[in-house]
C-alpha positions as CSV (number, residue, x, y, z in Angstrom):
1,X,9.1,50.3,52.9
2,X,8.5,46.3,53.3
3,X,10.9,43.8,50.8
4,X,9.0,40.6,51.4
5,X,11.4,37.3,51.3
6,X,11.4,34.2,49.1
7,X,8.7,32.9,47.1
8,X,5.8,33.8,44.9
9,X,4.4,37.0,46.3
10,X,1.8,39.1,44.8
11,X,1.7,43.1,45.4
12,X,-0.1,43.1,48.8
13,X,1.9,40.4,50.0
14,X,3.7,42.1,52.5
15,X,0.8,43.2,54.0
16,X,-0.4,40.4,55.6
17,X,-2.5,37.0,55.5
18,X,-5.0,37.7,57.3
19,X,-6.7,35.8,60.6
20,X,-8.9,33.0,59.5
21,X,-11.8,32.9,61.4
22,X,-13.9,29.8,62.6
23,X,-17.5,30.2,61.8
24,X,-18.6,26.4,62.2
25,X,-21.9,27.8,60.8
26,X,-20.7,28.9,57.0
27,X,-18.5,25.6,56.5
28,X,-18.5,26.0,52.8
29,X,-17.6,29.7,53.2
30,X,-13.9,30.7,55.0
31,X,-14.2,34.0,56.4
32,X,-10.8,36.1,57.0
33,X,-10.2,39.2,59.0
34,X,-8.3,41.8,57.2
35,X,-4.5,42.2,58.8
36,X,-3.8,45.6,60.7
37,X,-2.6,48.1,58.2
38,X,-0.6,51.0,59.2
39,X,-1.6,54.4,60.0
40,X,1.9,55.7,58.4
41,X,2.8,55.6,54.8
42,X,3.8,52.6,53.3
43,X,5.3,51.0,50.5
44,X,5.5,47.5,49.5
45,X,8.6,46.7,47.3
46,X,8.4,43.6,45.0
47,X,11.4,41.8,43.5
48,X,9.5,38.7,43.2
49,X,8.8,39.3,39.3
50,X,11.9,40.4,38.6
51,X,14.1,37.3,40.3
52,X,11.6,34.9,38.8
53,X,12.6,37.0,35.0
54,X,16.1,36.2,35.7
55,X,15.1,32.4,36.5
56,X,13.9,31.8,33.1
57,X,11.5,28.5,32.1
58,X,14.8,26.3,31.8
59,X,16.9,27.4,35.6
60,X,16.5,24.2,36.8
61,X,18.9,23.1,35.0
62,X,21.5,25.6,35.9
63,X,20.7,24.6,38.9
64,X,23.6,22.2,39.8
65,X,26.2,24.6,38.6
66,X,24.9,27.4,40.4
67,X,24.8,25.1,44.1
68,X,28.8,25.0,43.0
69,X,29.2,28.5,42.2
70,X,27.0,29.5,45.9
71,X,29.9,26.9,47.2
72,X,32.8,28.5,46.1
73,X,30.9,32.0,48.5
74,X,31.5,30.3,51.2
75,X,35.6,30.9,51.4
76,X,36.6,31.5,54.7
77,X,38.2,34.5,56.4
78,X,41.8,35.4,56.0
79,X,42.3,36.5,59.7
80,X,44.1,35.2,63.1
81,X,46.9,33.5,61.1
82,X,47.6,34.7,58.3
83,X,49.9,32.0,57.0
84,X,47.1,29.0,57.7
85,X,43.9,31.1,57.0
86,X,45.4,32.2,53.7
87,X,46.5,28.2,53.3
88,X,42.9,26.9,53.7
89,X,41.3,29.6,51.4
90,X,43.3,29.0,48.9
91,X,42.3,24.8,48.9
92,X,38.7,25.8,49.5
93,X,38.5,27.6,46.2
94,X,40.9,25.0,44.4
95,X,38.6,22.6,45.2
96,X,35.7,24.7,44.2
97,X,37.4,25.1,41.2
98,X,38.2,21.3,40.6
99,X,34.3,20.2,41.4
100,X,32.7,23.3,39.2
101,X,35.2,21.7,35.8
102,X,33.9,18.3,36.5
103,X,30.5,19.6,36.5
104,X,31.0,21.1,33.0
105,X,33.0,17.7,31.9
106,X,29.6,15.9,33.3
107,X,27.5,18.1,31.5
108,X,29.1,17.5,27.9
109,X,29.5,13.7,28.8
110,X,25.4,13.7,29.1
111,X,24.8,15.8,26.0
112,X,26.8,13.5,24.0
113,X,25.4,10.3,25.9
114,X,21.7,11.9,25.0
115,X,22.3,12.7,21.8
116,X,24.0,9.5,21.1
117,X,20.9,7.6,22.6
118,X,18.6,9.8,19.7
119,X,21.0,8.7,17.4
120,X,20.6,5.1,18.1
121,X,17.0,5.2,16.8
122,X,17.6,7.3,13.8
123,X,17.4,5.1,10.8
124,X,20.0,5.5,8.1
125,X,23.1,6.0,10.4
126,X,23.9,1.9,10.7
127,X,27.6,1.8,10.3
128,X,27.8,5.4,10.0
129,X,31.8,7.0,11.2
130,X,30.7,10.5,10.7
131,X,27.7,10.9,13.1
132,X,29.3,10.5,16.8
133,X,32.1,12.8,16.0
134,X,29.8,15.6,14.5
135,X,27.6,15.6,17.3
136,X,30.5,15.7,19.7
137,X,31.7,18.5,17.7
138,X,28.1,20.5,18.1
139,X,27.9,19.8,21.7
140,X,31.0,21.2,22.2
141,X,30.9,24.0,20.1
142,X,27.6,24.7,21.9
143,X,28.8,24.6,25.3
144,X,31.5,26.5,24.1
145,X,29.1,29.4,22.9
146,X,27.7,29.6,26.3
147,X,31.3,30.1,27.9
148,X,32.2,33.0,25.8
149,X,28.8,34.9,25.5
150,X,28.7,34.8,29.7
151,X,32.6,35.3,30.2
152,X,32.2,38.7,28.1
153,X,28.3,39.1,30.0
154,X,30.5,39.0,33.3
155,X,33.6,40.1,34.3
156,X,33.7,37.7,37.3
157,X,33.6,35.0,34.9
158,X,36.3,35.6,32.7
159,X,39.2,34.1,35.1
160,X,37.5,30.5,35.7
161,X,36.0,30.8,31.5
162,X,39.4,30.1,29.7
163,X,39.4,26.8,31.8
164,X,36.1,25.6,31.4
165,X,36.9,25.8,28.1
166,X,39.8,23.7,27.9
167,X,38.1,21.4,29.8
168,X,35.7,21.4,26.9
169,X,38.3,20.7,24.3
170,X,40.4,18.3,26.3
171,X,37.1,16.2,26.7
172,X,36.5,16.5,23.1
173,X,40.0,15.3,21.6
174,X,39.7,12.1,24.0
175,X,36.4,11.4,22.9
176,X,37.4,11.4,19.0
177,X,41.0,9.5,19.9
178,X,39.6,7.5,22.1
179,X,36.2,6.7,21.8
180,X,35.5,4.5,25.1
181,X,32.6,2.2,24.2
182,X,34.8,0.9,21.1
183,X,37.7,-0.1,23.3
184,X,37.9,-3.4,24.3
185,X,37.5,-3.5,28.5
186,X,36.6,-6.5,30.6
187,X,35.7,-5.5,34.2
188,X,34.0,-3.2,36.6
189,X,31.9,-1.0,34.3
190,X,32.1,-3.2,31.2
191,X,29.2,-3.6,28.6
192,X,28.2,-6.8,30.3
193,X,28.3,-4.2,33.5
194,X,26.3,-1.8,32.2
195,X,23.4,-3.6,30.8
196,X,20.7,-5.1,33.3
197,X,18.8,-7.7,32.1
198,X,16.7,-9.7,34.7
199,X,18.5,-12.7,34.4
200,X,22.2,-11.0,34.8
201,X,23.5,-13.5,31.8
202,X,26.2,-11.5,29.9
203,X,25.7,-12.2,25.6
204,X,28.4,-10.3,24.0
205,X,31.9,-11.6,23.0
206,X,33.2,-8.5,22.9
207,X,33.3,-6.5,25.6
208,X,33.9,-2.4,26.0
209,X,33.8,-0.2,28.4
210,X,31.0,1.8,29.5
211,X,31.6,5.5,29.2
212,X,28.9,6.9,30.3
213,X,28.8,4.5,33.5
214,X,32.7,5.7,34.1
215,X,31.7,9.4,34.0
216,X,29.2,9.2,36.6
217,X,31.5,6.8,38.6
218,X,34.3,9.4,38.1
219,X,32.3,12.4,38.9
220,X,30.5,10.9,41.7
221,X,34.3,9.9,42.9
222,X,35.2,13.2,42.7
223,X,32.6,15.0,44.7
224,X,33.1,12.5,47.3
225,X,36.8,13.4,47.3
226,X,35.8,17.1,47.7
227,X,33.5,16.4,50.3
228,X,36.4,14.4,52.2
229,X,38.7,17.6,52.0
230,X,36.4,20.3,53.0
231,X,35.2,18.0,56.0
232,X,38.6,17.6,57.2
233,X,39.8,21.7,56.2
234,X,36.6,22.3,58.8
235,X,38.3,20.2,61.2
236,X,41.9,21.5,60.8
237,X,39.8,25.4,60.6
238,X,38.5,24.5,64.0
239,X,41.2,23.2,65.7
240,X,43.1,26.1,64.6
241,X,41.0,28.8,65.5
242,X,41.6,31.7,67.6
243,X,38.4,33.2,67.5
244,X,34.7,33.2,66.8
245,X,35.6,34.2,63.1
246,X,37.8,32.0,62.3
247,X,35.8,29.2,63.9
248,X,32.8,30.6,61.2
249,X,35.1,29.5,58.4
250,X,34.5,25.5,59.6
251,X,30.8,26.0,58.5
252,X,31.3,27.0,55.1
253,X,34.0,24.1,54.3
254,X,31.0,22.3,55.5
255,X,27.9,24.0,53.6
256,X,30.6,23.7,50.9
257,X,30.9,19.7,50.7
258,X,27.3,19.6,50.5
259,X,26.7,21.7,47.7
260,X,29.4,19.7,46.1
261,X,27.8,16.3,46.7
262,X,24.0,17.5,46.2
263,X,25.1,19.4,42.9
264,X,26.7,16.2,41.5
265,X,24.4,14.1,42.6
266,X,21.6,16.5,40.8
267,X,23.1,16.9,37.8
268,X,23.5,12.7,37.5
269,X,19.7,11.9,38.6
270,X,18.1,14.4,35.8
271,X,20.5,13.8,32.9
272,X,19.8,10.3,34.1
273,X,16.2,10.5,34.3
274,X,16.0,12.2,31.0
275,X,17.8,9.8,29.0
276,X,15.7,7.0,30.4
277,X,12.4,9.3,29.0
278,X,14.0,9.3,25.7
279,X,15.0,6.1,25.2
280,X,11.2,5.3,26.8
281,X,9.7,7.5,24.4
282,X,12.4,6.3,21.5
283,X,11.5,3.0,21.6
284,X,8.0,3.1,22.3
285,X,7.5,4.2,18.9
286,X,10.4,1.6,17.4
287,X,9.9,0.3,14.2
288,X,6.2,1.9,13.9
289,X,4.8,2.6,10.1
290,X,3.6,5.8,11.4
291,X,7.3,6.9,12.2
292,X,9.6,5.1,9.6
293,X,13.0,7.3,10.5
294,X,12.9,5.8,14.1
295,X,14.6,2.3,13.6
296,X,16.7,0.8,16.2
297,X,17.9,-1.9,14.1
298,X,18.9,0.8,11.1
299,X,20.5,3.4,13.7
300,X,23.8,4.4,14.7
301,X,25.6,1.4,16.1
302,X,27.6,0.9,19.3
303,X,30.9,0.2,16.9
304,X,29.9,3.8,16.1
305,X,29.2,5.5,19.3
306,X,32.1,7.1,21.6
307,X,29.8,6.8,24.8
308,X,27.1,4.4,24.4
309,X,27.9,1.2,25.0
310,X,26.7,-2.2,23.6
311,X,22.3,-3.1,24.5
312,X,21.4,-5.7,25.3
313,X,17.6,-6.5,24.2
314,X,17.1,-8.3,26.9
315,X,18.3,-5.5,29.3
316,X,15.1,-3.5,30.5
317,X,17.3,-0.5,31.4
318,X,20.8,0.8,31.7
319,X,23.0,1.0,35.0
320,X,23.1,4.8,34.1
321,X,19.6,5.0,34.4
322,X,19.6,3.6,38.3
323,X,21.3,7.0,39.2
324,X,18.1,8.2,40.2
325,X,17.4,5.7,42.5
326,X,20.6,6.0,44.0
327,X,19.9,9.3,44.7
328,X,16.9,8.7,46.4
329,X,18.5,6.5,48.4
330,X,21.4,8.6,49.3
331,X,19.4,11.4,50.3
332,X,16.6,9.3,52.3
333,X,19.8,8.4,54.3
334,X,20.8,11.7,54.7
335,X,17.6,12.8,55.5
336,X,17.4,10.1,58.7
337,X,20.6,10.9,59.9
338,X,20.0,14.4,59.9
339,X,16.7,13.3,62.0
340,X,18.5,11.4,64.6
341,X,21.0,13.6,65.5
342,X,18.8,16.8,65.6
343,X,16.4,14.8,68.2
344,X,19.3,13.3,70.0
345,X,21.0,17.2,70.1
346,X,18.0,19.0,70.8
347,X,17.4,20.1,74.4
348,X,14.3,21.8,74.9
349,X,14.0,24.7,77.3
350,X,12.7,24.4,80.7
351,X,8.9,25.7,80.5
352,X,8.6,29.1,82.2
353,X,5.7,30.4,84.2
354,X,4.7,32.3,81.0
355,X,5.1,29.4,79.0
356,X,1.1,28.1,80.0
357,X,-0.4,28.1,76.4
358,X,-1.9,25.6,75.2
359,X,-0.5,25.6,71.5
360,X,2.8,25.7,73.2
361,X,2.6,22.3,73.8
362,X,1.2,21.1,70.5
363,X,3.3,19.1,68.1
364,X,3.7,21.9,65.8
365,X,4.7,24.1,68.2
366,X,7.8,21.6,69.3
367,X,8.6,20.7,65.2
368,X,9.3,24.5,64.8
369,X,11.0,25.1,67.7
370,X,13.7,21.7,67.0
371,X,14.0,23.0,63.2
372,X,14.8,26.4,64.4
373,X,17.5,24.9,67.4
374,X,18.7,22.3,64.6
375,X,19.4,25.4,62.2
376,X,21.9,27.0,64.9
377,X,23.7,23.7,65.0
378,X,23.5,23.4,61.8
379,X,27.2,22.9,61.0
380,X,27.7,20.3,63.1
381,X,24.8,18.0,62.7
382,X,25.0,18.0,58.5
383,X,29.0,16.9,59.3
384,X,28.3,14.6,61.6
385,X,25.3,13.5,59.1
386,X,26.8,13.1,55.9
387,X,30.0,10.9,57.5
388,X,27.5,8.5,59.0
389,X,25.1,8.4,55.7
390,X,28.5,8.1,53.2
391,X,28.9,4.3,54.4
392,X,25.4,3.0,54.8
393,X,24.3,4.6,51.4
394,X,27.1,2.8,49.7
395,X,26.6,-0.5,51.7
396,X,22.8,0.0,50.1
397,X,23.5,0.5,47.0
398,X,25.7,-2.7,46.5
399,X,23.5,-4.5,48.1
400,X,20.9,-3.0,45.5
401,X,22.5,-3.7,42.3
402,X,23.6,-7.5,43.4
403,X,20.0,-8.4,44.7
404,X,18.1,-7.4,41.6
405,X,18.9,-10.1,39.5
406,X,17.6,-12.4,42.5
407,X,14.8,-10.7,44.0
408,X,11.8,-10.2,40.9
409,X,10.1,-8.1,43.2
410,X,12.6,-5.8,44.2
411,X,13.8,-5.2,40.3
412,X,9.9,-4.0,40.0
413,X,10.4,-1.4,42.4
414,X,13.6,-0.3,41.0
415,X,11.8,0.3,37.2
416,X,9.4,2.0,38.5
417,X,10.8,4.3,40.1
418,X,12.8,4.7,37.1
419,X,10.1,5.4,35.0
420,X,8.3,7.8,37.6
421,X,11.8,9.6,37.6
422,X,11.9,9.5,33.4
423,X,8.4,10.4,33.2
424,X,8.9,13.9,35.5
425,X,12.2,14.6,33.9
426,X,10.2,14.1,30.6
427,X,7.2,16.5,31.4
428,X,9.8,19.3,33.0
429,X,11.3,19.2,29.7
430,X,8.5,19.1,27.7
431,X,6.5,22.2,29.8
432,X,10.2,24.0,30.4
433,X,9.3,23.8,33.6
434,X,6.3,25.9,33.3
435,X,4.2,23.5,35.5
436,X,2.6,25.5,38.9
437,X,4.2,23.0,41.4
438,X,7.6,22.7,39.7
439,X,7.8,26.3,38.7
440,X,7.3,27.5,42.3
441,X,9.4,24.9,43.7
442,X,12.8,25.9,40.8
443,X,11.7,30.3,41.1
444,X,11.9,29.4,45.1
445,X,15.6,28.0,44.8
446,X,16.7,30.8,42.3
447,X,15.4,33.2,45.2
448,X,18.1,31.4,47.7
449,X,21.1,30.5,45.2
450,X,20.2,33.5,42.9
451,X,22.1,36.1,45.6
452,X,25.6,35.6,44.6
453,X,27.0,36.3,41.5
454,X,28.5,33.8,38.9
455,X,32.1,33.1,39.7
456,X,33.2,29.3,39.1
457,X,31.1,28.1,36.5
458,X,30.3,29.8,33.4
459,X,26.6,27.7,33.3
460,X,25.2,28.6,36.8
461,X,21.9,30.8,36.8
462,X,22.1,34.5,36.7
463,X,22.0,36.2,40.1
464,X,19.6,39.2,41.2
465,X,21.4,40.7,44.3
466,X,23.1,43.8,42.2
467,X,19.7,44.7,40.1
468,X,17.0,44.3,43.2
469,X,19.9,46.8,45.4
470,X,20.3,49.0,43.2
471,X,16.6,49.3,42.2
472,X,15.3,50.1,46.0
473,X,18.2,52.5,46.5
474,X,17.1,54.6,43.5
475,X,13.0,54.3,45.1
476,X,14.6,55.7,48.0
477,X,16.1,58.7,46.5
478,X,12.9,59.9,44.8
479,X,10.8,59.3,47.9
480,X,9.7,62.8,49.0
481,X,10.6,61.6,53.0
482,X,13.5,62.3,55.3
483,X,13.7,58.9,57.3
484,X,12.3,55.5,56.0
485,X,11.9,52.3,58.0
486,X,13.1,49.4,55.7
487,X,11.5,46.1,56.7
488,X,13.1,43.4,55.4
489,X,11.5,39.6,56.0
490,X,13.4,36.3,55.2
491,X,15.2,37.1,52.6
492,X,14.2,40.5,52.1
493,X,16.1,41.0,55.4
494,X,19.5,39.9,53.7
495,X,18.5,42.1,51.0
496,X,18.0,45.5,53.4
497,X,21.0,44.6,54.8
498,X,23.4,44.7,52.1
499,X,21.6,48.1,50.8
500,X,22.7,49.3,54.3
501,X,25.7,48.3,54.3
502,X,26.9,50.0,51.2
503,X,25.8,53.4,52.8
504,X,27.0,55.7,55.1
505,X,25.1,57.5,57.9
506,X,24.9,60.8,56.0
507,X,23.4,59.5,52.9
508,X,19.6,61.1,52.6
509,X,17.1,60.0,53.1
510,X,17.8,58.8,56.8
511,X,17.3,54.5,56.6
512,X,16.1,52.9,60.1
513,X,16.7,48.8,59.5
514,X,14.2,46.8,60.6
515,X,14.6,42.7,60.0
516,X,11.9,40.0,60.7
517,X,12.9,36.4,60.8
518,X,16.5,37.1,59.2
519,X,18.5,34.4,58.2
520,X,21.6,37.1,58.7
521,X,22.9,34.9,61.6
522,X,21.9,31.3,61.4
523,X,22.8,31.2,57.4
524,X,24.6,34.0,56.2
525,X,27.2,34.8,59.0
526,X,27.4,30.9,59.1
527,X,28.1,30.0,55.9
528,X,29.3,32.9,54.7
529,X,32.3,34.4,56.9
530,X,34.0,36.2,54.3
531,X,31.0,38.6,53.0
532,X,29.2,38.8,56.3
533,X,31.6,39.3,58.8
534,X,32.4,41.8,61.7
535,X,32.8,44.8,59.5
536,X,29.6,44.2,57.1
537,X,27.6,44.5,60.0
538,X,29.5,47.5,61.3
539,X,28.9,49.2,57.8
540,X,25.0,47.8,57.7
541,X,24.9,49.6,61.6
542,X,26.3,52.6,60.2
543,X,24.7,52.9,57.2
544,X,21.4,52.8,59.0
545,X,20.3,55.1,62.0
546,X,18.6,52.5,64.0
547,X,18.1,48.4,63.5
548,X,15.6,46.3,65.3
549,X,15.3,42.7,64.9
550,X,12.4,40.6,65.5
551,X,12.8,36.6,65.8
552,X,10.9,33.7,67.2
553,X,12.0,30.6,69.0
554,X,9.6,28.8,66.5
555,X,11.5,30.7,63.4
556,X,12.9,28.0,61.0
557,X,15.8,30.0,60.3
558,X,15.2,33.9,61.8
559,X,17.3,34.1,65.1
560,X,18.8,36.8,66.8
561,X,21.4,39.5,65.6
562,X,22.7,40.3,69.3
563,X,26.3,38.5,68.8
564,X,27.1,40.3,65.2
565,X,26.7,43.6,66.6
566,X,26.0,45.1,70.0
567,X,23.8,47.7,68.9
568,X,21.1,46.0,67.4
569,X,18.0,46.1,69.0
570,X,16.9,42.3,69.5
571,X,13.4,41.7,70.2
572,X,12.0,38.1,70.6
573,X,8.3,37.7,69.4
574,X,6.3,35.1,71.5
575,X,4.7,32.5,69.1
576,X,1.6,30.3,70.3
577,X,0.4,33.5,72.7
578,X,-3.4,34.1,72.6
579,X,-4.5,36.9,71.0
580,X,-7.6,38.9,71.3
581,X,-8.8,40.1,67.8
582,X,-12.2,42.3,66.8
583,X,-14.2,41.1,64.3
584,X,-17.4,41.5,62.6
585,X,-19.4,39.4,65.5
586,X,-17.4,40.5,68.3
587,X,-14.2,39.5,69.3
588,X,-12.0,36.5,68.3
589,X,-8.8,34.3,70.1
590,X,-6.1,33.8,67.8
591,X,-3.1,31.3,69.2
592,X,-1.9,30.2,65.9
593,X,2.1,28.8,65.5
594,X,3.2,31.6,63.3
595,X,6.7,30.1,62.8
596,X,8.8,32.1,60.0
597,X,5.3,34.1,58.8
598,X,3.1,37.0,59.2
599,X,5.8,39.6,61.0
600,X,3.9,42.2,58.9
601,X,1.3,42.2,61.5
602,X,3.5,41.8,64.7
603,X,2.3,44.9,67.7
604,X,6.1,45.1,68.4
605,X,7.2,46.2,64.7
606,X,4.4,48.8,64.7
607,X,5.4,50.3,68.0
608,X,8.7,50.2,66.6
609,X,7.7,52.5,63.8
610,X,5.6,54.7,65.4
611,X,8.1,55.8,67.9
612,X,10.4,56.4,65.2
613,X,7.4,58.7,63.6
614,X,6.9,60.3,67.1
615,X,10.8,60.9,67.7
616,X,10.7,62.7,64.1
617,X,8.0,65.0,64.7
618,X,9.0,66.2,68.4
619,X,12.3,66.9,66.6
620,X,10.7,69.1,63.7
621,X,8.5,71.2,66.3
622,X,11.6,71.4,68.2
623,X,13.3,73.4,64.9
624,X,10.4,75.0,64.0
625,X,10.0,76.8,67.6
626,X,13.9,77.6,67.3
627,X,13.5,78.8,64.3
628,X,10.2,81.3,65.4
């Protein structure tokens, strides 16, 4: 039985792409030879429809709460001692905890903010005292609804639900007490602050603050805050450790303050983005005949709004709506950090006398093999990456925001890549995310994030790992066979594993593991110490007769399982190797860099498989003769 990984994959999938070969004859014609199928039976299992049912046309915006809620998996282990291990968990989780209420504070903050910004165009609400606070009301009460239908959905939820919705009402009494663009505020993130006109002159005489600009300040504040802590609990994790488990729990505190930034970050740039396309699309139709009800001059007011602050017509956008660009900025940054230090960390290996291929010495040969030695390091080089990116991206962005006004040119960029970000945010919403490109990309990331179950936040995605189990544990009950080879590739691997893991060595039928390009080690065990430690993969070893697991040096993330358990069979498949293929016309080289792909095809997992097959039938003439 094959479970094929992440990603789109059709019903055949996991048999294999193929070898494309060159006929320079037939250019407008490719030509593919058909992968090597198995003499044994097979079965191809598909969860691929089913995670991508659970993802829904709208997950991308669940998104954000659910990189919290895959944040909050990442506690570390309670061992060596007991007193400090228990310690850090239980401020890893707080934190967690603090970050996935902010998100939910964020996301009321935008919905009002949104609606508020529909509001300013409708005509008939000038000097209106009833419209804010209803729609403050509905976005609460809405929000509200989604708590309590997935609290009683999910048990796991209904600890961290009562909060969220607390949160929600706390939010929702300042708001109507306290409306912040009606109190009068002269400063950092005053209405003067908030709108950008070209010129940077400042025309009102009474100045507020900017809500909305304070909430993404705050949140943005906060994340970095979390980010700080888990950094330094990785440090105090690692100078405290005992052994290699404990050390594992410094790579989740710092997988965790990445998901905090990025899922803050996120949340800002598209809520950002989309009330930039409204407001585009709002005022593009302004005072048309065709559409009398949108009015700017007859809408709701800012002495009427609780979040909105005072617009300037001069202004040609918002300082909300830079957050995308921020976040460009930030994560370019990152990105070039990340860059550096994996090229400055990266040794590569001494060629060997085997290692005469050409491919071997291609640039896409050395890329793979970097990304797969920057995975293992992974830990360290995203610390090291996001301390060093923190300062510059902030240096940046002040920089950005005071040179605008002075540099014509530069303000250009900035709106349109404002209006490219408003425009995408508006066509996600528009399509629900149905587009190919983005509905691949948002289906891939529910494939990843989509394995753990909601804990934290009420609003992250819903999770397949139970359902998918579940559903190839009952295929292997009615199969008709005494001992099945699972395959499991990418993701599918993680998947195999956990099925194996939650039986024991007498269950029927007989289940020999086989993993391809697993990201069990360089991910899971990483960032994950509590779920996949020592004594999951003493259960998955029990729970299956045998395990072999094939990796490459050019893997992006597939490494080898010899340090989580002795008895896994660890078998390294060389990448870039020539081989000899029959075809049609004869015979055909194939050298290709197969990186993380096309294991289905790989000599050493059929020889794996038909030894098993072998072993089983010697042992059934065996009883049959004893039994004559």
């Amino acid at each position: 039985m094959r479970i094929h990984g992440i990603g789109k994959h059709g019903p055949l999938s996991a048999i294999g792409s193929g070898t494309l070969l060159r006929v320079p004859a037939y250019r407008d014609v490719e030509a593919y030879e058909a992968p090597e199928l198995p003499s044994h039976h097979t079965l191809l299992l598909n969860w691929s429809r089913f995670s991508r049912t659970l993802a829904g046309p709208l997950w991308y915006l669940a998104f954000p709460f659910t990189m919290v809620n895959v944040a909050g998996h990442m506690k570390p282990l309670t061992v060596g001692q007991p007193r400090i291990s228990r310690v850090l968990r239980a401020t890893h989780q707080l934190l967690i905890l603090i970050l996935a209420l902010c998100l939910t504070m964020l996301s009321q903050v935008w919905l009002v903010v949104i609606g508020e910004t529909v509001l300013r165009y409708a005509s008939g609400l000038r000097g209106s005292t009833v419209a804010s606070p209803v729609l403050m009301a509905v976005v609460t009460a809405g929000l509200l609804g989604v708590v309590t239908f997935r609290s009683i959905r999910w048990k796991t939820l209904r600890a961290a639900s009562s909060l969220h919705a607390i949160v929600l009402l706390a939010i929702l009494a300042l708001l109507l007490t306290y409306p912040p663009s009606q109190q009068p505020y002269q400063g950092l993130l005053d209405s003067c602050f908030a709108n950008l006109g070209r010129d940077g002159r400042c025309e009102f005489s009474q100045r507020t603050l900017d809500g909305a600009g304070a909430a993404v300040a705050a949140s943005v504040a906060v994340a970095l805050a979390v980010a700080v802590c888990l950094l330094l609990l990785a440090l105090v994790s690692k100078v405290v450790s005992q052994d290699s488990r404990e050390e594992a729990g410094a790579a989740g505190f710092v997988g965790s303050a990445l998901l905090a930034l990025g899922s803050v970050i996120m949340l800002n740039a598209f809520a950002s983005a989309l009330h930039s396309a409204i407001n585009w699309a709002a005022n593009l139709f302004d005072g048309s005949r065709t559409f009398p009800f949108i009015n700017a001059d007859l809408g709701l007011g800012a002495n009427d709004r609780a979040l909105m602050t005072y617009d300037s017509p001069e202004s040609e956008y918002f300082l909300i709506d830079l957050v995308p660009v921020v976040a460009i900025v930030a994560l370019a940054i990152f990105l070039f950090w990340l860059a550096i230090l994996s090229a400055l960390l990266h040794r590569s290996e001494a060629v060997t006398p085997d290692d005469t291929s050409a491919i071997r010495r291609t640039l896409k040969y050395r890329a793979a093999e970097a990304i797969h030695a920057t995975v293992l390091r992974l830990p360290l080089v995203a610390a090291l990456s996001v301390i060093l990116a923190t300062p510059v991206a902030a240096a940046v962005i002040v920089w950005l925001y005071s040179a605008i006004y002075r540099q014509p040119f530069l303000a250009s960029i900035v709106l349109f890549i404002v209006n490219i970000s408003a425009g995408l945010a508006l066509i996600l919403l528009i399509t629900r995310g149905r587009l190919h490109t983005s509905k691949s990309i948002f289906s891939t990331l529910a494939d990843v994030a989509g394995f753990w179950p909601p804990i934290w936040t009420p609003f992250a995605g819903v999770h397949y790992r139970d359902r998918v189990v579940d559903g190839i544990e009952k295929i292997l009950q009615e199969t008709r066979a005494e001992e099945v080879a699972l395959v499991g590739h990418s993701q599918g691997s993680v998947v195999a594993a956990w099925l194996a893991a939650a039986r024991t060595s007498t269950a029927s039928p007989k289940l020999h593991l086989v993993t391809c390009g697993s990201p069990l080690q360089s991910l899971y065990a990483t960032f994950f110490p509590s779920y996949f430690d020592k004594a999951f993969f003493h259960d998955a070893k029990n729970g299956s007769n045998s395990w072999l697991n094939l990796w490459r040096k050019t893997d992006y993330i597939g490494t080898s399982l010899r340090r989580l358990h002795k008895s896994i069979e660890d078998v390294e498949v060389l990448d870039g190797i020539p081989r000899l293929i029959k075809t049609y016309s004869g015979e055909t080289v194939d050298a290709s860099v197969r990186a993380h792909g096309e294991y289905w095809v790989e000599q050493e997992m059929f020889d794996y498989i038909h030894g098993l097959a072998s072993v089983s039938d010697d042992v059934h003439e065996g009883a049959d003769a004893s039994h004559r």
